[in-house]
DSSP file (Angstrom, degrees, kcal/mol; ACC not computed):
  #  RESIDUE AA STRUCTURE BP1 BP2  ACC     N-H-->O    O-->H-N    N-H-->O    O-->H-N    TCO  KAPPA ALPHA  PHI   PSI    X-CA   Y-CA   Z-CA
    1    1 A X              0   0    0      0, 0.0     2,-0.5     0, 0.0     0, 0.0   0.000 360.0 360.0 360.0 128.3    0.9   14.4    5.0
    2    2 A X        +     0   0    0      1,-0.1     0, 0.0     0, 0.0     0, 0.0  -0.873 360.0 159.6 -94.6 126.5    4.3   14.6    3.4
    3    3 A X        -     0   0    0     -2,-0.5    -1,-0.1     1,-0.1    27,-0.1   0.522  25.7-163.5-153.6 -43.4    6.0   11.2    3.5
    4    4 A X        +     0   0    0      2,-0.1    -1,-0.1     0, 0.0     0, 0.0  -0.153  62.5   8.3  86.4-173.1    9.0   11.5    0.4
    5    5 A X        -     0   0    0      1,-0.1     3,-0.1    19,-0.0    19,-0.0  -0.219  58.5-169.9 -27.3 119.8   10.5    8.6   -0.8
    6    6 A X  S    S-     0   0    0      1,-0.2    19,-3.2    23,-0.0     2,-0.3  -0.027  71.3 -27.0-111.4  33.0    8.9    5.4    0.6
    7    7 A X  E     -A   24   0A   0     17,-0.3     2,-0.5     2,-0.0    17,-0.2  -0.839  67.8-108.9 152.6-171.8   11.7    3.3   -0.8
    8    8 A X  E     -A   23   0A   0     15,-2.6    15,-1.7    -2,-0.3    13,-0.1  -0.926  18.7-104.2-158.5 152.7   14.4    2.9   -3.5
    9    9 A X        -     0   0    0     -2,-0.5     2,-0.2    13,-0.2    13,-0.2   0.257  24.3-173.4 -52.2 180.0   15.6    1.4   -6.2
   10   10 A X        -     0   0    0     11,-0.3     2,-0.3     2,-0.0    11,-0.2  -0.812  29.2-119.0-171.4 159.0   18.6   -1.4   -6.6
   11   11 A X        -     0   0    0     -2,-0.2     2,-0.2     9,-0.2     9,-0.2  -0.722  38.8-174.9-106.6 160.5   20.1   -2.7   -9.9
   12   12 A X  E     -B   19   0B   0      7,-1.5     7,-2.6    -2,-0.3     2,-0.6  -0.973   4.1-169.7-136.2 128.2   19.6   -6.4  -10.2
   13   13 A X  E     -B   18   0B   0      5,-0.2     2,-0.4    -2,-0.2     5,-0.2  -0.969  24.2-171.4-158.8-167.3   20.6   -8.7  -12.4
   14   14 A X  E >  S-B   17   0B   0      3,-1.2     3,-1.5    -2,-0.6     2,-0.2  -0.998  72.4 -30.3-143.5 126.6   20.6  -12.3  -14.0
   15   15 A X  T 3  S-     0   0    0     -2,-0.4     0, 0.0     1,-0.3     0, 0.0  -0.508 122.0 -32.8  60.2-118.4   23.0  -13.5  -16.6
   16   16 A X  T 3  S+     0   0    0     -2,-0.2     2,-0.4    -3,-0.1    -1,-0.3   0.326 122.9  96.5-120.8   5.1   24.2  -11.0  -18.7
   17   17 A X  E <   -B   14   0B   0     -3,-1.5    -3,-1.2     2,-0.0     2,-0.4  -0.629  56.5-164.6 -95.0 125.2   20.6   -9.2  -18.3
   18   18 A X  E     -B   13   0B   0     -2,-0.4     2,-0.3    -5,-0.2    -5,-0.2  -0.907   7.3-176.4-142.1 162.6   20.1   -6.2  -15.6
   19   19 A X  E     -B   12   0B   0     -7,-2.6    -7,-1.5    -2,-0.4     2,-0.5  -0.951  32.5-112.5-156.8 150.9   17.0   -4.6  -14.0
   20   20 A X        -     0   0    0     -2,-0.3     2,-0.4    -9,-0.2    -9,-0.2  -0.848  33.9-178.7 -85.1  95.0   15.5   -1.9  -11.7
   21   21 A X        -     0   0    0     -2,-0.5     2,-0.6   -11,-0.2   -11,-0.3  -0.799  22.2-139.9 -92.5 123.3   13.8   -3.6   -8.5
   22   22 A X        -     0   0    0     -2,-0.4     2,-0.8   -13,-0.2   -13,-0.2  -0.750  13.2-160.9 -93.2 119.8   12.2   -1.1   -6.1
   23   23 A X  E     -A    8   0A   0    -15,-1.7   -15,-2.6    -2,-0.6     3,-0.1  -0.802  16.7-139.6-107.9 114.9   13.0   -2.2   -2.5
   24   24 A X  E     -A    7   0A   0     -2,-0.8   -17,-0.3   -17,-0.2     2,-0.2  -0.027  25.7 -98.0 -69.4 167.1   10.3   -0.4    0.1
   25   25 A X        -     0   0    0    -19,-3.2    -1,-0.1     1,-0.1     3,-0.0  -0.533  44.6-105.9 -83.4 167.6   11.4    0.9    3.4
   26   26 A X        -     0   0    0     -2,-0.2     2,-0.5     1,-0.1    -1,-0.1  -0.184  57.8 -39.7 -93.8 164.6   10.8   -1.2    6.1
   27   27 A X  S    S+     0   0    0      2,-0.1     2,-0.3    -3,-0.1    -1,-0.1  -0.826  95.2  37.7-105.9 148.6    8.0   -0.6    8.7
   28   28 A X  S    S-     0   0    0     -2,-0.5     2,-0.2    -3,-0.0     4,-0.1   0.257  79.8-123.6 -71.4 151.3    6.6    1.6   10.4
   29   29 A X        -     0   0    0     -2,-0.3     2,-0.6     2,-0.1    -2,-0.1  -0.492  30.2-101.8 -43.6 127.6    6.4    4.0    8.5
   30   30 A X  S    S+     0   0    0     -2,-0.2     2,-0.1     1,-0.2     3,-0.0  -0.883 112.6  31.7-138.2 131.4    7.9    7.4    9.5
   31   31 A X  S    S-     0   0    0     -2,-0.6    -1,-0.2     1,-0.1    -2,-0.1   0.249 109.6-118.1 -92.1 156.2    6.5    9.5   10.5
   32   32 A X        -     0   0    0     -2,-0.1     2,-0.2     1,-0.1    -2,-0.1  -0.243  44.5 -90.4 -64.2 145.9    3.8    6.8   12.1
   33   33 A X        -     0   0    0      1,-0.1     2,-1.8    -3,-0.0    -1,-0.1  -0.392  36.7-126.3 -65.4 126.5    0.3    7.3   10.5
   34   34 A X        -     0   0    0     -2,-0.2     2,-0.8    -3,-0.1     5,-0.2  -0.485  21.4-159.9 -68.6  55.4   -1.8    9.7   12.5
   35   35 A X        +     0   0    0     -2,-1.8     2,-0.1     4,-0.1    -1,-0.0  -0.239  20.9 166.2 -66.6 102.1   -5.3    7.9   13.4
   36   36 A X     >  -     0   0    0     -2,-0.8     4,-2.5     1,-0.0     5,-0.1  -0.536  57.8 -94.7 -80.4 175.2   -7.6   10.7   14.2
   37   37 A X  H  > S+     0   0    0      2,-0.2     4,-2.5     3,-0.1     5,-0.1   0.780 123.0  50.1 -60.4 -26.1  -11.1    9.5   14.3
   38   38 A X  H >> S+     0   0    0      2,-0.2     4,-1.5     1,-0.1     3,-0.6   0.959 108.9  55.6 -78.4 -58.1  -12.2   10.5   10.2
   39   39 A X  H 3> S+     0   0    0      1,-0.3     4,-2.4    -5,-0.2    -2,-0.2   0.816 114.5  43.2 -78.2 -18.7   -8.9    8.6    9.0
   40   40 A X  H 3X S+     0   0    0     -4,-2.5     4,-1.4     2,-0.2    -1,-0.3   0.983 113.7  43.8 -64.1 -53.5  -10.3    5.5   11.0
   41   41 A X  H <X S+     0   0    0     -4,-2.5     4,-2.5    -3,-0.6     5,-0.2   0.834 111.0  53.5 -47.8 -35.9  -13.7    5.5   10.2
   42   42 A X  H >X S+     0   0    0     -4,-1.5     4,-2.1     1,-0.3     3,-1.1   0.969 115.0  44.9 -85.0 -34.5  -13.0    6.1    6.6
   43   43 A X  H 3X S+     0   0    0     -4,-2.4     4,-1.7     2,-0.3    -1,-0.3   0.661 112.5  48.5 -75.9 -15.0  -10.5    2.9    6.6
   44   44 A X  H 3X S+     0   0    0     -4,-1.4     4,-1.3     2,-0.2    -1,-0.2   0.641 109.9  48.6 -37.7 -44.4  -12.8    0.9    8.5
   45   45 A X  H <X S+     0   0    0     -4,-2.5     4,-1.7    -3,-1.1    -2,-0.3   0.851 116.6  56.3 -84.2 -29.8  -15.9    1.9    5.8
   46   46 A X  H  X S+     0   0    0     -4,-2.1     4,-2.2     1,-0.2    -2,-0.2   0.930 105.1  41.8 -49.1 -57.2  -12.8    0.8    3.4
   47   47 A X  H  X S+     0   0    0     -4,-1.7     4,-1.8     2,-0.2    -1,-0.2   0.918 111.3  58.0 -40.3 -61.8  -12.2   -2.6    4.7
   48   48 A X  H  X S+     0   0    0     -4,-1.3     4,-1.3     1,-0.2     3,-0.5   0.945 110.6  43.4 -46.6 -66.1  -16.1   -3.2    4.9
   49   49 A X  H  < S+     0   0    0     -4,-1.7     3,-0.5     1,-0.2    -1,-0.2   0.870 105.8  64.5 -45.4 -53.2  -16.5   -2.4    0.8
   50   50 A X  H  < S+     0   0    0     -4,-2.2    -1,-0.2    -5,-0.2    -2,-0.2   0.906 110.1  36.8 -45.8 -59.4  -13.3   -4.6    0.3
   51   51 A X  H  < S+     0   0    0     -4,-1.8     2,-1.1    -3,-0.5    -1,-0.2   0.708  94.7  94.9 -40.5 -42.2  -15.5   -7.8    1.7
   52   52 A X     <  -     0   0    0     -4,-1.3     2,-0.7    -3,-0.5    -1,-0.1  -0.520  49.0-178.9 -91.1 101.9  -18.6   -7.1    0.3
   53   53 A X        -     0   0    0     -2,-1.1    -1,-0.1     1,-0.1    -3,-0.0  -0.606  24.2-139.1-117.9 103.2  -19.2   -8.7   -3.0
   54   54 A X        -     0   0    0     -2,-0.7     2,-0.3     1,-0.1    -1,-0.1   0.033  22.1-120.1 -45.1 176.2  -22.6   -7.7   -4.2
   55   55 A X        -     0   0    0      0, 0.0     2,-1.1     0, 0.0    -1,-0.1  -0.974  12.2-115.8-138.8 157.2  -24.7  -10.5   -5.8
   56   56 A X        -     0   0    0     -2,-0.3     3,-0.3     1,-0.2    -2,-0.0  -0.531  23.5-167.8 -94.6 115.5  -26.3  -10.9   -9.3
   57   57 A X  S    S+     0   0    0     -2,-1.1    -1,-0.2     1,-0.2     0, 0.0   0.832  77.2  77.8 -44.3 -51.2  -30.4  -10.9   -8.4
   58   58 A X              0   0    0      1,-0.2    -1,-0.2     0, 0.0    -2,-0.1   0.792 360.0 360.0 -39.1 -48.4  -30.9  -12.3  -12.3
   59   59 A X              0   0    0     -3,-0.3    -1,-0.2     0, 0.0    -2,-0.1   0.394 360.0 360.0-104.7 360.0  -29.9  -15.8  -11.9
């Protein structure tokens, strides 16, 4: 899925100092994310792995 830009840059600055801050585009996203059934499951089995914090057997 082709998506582009998902936000853009701004100058910033402080003092006499100035700097690139990337400000995202707001949400949803567009176009809105397409859950078919694989892109759920696989973010679902993502989420699960995110939680699961093996443990070390040695000790």
């Amino acid at each position: 899925m082709e998506r582009g830009i998902q936000g853009r840059y701004v100058t910033i600055s402080t003092v006499s100092e100035k700097a690139m801050a990337f400000v995202p585009s707001p949400l949803p996203p567009q176009p809105p994310i397409d859950w078919t059934l694989e892109l759920h499951s696989k973010f679902d089995e993502a989420l699960l792995h995110r939680h699961y914090e093996p443990r070390d057997r040695a000790t």
